[in-house]
N, C-alpha and C positions, 0 to 999 in steps of 0.2 A: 702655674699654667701647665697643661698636658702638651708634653713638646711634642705627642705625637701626632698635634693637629698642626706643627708647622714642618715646612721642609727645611732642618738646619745645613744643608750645605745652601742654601740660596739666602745672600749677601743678607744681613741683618738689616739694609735698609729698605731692600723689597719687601720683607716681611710687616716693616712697619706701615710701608704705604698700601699693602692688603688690609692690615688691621684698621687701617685708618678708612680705608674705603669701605670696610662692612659696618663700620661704625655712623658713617655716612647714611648709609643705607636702610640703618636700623632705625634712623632721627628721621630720616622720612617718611619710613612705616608708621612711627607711631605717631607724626604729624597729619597723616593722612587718616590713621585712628580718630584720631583728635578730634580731626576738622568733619568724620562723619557724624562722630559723636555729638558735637556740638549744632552740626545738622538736623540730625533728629532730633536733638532737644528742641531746637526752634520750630521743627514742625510739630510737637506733642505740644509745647506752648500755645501755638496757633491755634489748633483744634480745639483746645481748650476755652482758648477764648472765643469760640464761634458760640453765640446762643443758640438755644436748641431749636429745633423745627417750629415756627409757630408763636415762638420767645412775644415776637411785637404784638399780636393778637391778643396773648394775656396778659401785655403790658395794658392793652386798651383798656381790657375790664377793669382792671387797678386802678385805674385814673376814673372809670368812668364812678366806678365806688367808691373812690375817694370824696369824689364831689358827690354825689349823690347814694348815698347806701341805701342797698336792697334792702326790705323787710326781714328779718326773719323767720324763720319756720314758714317760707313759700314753696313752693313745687316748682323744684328747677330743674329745666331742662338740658341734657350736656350731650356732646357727641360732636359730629360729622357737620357736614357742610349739608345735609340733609336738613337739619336743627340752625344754623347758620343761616339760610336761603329763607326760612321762615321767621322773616322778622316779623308779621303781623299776629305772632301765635297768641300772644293773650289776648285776642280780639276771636277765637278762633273757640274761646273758654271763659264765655263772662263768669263772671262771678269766682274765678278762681285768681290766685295773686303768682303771677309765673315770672321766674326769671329764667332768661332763656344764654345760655351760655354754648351752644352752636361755636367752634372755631375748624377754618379750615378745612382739609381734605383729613381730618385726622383718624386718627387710628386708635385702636382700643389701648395699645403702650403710651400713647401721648395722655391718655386720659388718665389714663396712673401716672404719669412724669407729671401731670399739673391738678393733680387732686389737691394738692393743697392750695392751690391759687383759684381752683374755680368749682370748687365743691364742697368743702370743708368748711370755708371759712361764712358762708352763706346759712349754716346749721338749718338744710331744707327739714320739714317735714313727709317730703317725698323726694326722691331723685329717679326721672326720667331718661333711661340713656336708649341713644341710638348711636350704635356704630358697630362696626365689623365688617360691610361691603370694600371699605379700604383695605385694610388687612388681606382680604383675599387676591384685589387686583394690585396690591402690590408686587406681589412673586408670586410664581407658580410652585414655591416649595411650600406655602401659606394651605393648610387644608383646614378643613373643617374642624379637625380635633385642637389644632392648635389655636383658631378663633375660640371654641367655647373653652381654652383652659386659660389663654387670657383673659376672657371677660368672668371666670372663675375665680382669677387672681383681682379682677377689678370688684368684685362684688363683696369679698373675703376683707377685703381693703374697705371698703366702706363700711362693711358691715362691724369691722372691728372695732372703727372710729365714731361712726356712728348707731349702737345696737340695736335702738329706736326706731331707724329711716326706713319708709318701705321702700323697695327697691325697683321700679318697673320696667322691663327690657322693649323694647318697641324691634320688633323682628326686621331682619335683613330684608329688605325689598330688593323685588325683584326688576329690574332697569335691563330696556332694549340695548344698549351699548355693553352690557356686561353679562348678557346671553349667555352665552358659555358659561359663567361663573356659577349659575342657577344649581348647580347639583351639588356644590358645595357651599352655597348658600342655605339648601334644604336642610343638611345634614347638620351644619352650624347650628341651624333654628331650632334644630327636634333635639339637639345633645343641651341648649341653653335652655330650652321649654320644658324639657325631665329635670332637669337640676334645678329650674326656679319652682318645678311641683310639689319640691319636697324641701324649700325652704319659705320658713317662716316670713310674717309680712312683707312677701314677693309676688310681681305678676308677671306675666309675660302678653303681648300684646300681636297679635297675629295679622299683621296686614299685609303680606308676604300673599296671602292663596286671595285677598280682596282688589291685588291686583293683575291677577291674570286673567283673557277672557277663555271663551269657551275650551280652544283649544288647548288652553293651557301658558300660553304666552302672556309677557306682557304686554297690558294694553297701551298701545303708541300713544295714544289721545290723553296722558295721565303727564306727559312728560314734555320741557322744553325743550328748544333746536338741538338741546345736548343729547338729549335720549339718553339722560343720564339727574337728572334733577327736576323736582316736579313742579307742576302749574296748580291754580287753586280748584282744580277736580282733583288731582293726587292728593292734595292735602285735606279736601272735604275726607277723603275715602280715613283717613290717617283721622282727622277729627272722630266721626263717629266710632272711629276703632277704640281709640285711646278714651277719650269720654266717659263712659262706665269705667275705669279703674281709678280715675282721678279720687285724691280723697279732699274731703268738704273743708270749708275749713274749721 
């Protein structure tokens, strides 16, 4: 020991009861270590175990395929609370065989976190998506570049799994409640609308400018109390849009 951390003229048993008091001092430091340590582990556990946004919704569809399995090679439809709110859609498209997988308020990341539970395992002959108005109103850091590079990475993703599938995008509408959002909704649609022009069996579906009137607004009369989700003139406008790209069976 380096006697020049003690003072040797003071009584060798004060020196002992320092030593013993940093020693003291040291077992609480690192109990306190410990106990934070052990802290954050139990919140990193927790988190863990929270299911992801939306978890119960694609538990439904599991169950509901369980009992009753969809066809194969149908035109299914995934996305937003848009696709969701339209539960009457196969009525909306005789003659076509559609499963409609709509959950939530979701977002174009949720639709790749459960591509394997409500896209894949259905092996469409078409996949219809609508989504990206969420992404935008979630944060004002969300622009347009970063909606078309997810649905870039959502499209790359299916296409890799399935090379086959045609891919159809049904464009960002435009809703009285999210006003403001329109100009990065525009720019969204026209960066996804060049990229599905110059990819193989892809469409894009433009009901974005079918819902504005004269002035350029959206029209109120398209939309329920929410001014945010639409009534069946909004979805007539969306039936005739979509319609011509559907493929026969």
């Amino acid at each position: 020991m380096d006697s020049g951390n003690w003072d040797l003229k003071v009584p060798i048993s004060n020196n002992i009861k320092i030593f013993s008091h940093v020693l003291q001092q040291e077992k609480i430091i690192l109990r306190f270590g410990f106990l934070l340590l052990l802290v954050g582990s139990l919140f990193q556990l927790r988190a863990q175990e929270q299911p992801a946004a939306f978890w119960d919704e694609i538990q439904s569809f599991r169950h509901q395929d369980s009992i009753n399995p969809p066809p194969k090679h149908a035109i299914l439809f995934v996305g937003s609370s848009s696709f969701r709110m339209w539960k009457d859609v196969p009525s909306y498209f005789p003659g076509y065989t559609i499963i409609n997988r709509g959950f939530g308020g979701s977002s174009i990341p949720d639709l790749i976190h459960y591509a394997d539970d409500i896209i894949f395992p259905y092996e469409p002959r078409q996949v219809v998506i609508y989504c990206g108005d969420n992404d935008l109103a979630a944060s004002d850091s969300v622009s347009a570049e970063i909606v078309y590079r997810r649905f870039s990475q959502l499209f790359q993703l299916i296409r890799q799994k399935m090379p086959g599938v045609n891919i159809l995008f049904v464009s960002i509408k435009p809703s009285p409640s999210r006003d403001a959002l329109r100009p990065k909704m525009a720019g969204a649609n026209l960066m996804i609308r060049r990229f599905l022009e110059r990819q193989p069996k892809a469409g894009f579906v433009d009901v974005y400018s079918r819902m504005l009137d004269a002035t350029g607004r959206p029209m109120e009369n398209l939309f329920i109390e929410d001014r945010l989700h639409m009534n069946a003139k909004g979805y007539a406008i969306w039936q005739k849009a979509i319609a011509p790209y559907l493929l026969k069976n």
